[in-house]
C-alpha positions in Angstrom: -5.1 -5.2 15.9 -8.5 -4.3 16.6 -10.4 -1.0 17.8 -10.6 -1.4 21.0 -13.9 -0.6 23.0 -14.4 2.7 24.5 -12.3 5.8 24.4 -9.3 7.2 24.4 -8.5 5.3 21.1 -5.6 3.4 19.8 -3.2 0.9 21.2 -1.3 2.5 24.9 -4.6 5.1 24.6 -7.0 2.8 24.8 -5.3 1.3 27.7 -4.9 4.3 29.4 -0.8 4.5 29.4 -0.8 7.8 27.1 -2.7 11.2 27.7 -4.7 12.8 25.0 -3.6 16.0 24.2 -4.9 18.7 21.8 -2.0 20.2 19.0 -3.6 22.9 21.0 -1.0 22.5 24.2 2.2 22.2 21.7 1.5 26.0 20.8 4.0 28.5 21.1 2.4 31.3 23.6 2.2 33.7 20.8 0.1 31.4 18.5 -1.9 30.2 21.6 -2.6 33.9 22.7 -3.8 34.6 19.1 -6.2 31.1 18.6 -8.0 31.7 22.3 -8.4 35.8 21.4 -10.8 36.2 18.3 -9.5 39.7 17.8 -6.0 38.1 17.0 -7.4 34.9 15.7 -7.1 35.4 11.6 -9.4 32.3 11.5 -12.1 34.9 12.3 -12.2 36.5 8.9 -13.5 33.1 7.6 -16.1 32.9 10.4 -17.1 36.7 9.2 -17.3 35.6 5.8 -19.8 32.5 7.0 -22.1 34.5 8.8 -22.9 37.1 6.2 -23.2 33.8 3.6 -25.0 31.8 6.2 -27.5 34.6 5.2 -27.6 35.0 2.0 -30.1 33.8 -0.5 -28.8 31.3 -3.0 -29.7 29.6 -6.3 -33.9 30.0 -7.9 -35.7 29.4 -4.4 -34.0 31.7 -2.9 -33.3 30.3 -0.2 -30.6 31.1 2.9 -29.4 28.6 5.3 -30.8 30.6 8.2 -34.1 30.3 6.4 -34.4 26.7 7.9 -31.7 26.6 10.6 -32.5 30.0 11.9 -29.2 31.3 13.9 -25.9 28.9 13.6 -25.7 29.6 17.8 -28.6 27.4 18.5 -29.2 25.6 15.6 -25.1 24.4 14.9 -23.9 24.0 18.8 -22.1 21.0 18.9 -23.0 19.6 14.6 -18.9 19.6 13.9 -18.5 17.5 17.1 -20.1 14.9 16.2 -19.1 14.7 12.1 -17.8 12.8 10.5 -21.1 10.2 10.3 -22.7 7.7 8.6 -25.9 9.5 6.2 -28.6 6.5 6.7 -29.9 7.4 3.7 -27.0 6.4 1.5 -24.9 4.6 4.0 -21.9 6.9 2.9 -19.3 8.5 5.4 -20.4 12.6 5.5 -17.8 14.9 7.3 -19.0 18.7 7.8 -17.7 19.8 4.5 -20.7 16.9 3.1 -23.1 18.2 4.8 -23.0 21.6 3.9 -22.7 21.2 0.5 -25.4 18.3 0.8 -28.0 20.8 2.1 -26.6 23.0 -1.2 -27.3 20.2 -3.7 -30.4 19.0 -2.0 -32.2 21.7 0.0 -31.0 25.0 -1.6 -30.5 23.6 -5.5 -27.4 25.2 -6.1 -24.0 23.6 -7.0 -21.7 22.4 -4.3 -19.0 24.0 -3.1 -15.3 23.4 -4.1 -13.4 22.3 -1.5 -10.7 25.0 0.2 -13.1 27.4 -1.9 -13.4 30.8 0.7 -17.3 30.3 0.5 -16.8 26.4 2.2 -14.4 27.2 4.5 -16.1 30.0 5.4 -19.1 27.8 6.2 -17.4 25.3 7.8 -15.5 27.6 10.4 -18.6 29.5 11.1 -20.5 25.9 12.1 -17.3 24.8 14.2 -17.1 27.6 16.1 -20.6 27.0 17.1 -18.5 23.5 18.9 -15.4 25.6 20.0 -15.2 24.0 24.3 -17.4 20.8 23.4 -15.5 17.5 22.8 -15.4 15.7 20.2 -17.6 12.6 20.1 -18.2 10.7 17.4 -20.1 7.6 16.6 -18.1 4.4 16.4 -20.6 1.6 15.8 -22.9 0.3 14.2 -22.6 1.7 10.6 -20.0 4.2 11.5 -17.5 0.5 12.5 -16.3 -0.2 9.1 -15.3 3.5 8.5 -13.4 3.2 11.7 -12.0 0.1 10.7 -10.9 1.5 7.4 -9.3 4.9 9.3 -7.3 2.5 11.6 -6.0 0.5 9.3 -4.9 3.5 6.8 -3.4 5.5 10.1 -1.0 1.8 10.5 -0.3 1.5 7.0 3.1 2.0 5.8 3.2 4.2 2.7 5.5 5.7 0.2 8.6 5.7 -0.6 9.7 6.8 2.8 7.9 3.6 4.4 6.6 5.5 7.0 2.8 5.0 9.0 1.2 8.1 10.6 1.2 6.1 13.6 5.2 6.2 13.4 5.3 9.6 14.1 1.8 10.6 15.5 1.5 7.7 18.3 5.6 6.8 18.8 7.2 10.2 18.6 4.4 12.6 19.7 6.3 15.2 21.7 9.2 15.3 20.2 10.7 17.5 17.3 10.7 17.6 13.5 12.5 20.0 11.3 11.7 22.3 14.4 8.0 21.6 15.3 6.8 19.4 17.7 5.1 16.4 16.6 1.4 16.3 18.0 -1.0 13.2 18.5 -2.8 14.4 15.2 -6.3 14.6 16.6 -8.6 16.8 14.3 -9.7 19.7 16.9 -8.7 22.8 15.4 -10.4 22.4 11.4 -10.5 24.3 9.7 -7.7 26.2 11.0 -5.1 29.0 9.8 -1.7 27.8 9.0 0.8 30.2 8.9 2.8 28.3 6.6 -0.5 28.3 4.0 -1.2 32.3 5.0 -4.7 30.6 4.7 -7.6 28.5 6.2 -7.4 24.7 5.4 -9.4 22.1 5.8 -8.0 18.7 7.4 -7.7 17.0 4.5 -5.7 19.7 2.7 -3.2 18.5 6.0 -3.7 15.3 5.5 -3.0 15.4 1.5 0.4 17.6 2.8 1.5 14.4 4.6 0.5 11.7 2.3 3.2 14.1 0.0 5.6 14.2 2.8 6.0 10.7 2.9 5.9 10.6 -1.0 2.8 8.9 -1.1 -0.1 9.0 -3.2 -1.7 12.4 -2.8 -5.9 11.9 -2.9 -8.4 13.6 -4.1 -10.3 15.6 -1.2 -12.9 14.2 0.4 -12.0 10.7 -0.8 -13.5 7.6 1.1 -9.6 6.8 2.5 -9.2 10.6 3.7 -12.8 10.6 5.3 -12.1 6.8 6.9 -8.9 8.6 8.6 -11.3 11.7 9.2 -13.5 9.6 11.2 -10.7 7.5 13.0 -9.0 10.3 14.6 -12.2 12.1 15.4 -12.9 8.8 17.4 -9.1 8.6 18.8 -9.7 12.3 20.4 -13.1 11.4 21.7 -13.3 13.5 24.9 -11.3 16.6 23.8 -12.4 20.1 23.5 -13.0 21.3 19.7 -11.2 24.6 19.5 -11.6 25.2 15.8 -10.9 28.0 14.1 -7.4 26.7 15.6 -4.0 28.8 14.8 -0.9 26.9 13.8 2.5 27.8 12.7 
């Protein structure tokens, strides 16, 4: 099977028989009431905790992020909507928590950051905000294809000892219910997001190693090349929708 051309992505998608639609709409009203008001949205604390960072001087040159960006509004608008990407420096697959630490390591000279650290997540929900309304939209060729490629394939894969592919519950059984949650098309619009099962932000791959372990499958590191492949994929699946990150789920 290959990607097909264009958006909506995979399989019925691409051919226009299903609708994309955001985890967003499978909401209860209580959690959708508390992810569109950022009074009630706890996702907000970590946006808090970017801002005053984004600000803060770090490592010898002392250096803040706003220091070359200037404010995340302007600088940041729509930077998560179109991550994950191909650095054409060394050809490697970047998603937004890479870049941040990137400009860490290269520009600032400080350590990265751990991922699901407070400081990351922090940064990365203040920068997605900045893309909360714009869609997704993601490049998907030239040296972004064999990342797709690679996301596909994983998202069609069989896996563990359960046998089961994301697409087997994700693309078949969207809609419907498991263990009392509905089943969502899994496109990535909401990271980082609270979960209330976590009573914490997470990134997408701390979701995605939670289902590699439902299926009783390997578990990978974060931020490995297979995770950031699948990153990419659904990213490009979801081309079109809205980005509404910090999201709430249950």
């Amino acid at each position: 099977l290959a990607v097909a051309a264009g958006n909506p992505g995979d399989v019925a998608q691409a051919q226009g028989q299903t609708p994309l639609r955001s985890a967003s709409e499978f909401l209860s009203p209580e959690l959708s009431a508390d992810q569109r008001d950022e009074l009630r949205n706890r996702g907000m604390l970590w946006v808090e905790q970017g801002a005053a960072l984004w600000n803060q001087p770090v490592g010898t040159t002392g250096q803040a992020c706003a220091a070359c960006h200037g404010t995340p509004e302007r600088s940041m608008q729509d930077v998560a909507a179109r991550l994950p990407a191909v650095d054409a420096t060394s050809g490697r697959l970047i998603n937004l928590e890479g870049r941040i630490n990137q400009c860490r390591t290269q520009r600032q000279n400080v350590p990265a950051l751990a991922y699901e650290s407070n400081e990351l997540l922090a940064l990365t929900a203040l920068v997605a905000r900045q893309s909360r309304g714009l869609p997704m939209n993601v490049t998907d060729d030239g040296l972004a294809r064999p990342f797709v490629e690679a996301g596909r394939r994983l998202w069609h894969e069989r896996q563990g000892q359960l046998n089961l592919a994301c697409s087997q519950c994700h693309d078949a059984n969207w809609g419907k219910s498991l263990a009392g949650n509905p089943i969502p098309q899994a496109h990535p619009t909401g990271y980082p997001l609270y979960r209330l099962e976590w009573q914490t932000m997470g990134s997408l791959h701390r979701r995605l190693r939670a289902c590699s372990l439902g299926v009783r499958a390997d578990v990978l590191d974060y931020g490995a090349p297979e995770y950031l492949a699948l990153e990419l994929y659904l990213a490009w699946r979801g081309e079109g929708l809205p980005i509404d990150s910090p999201g709430v789920r249950r």
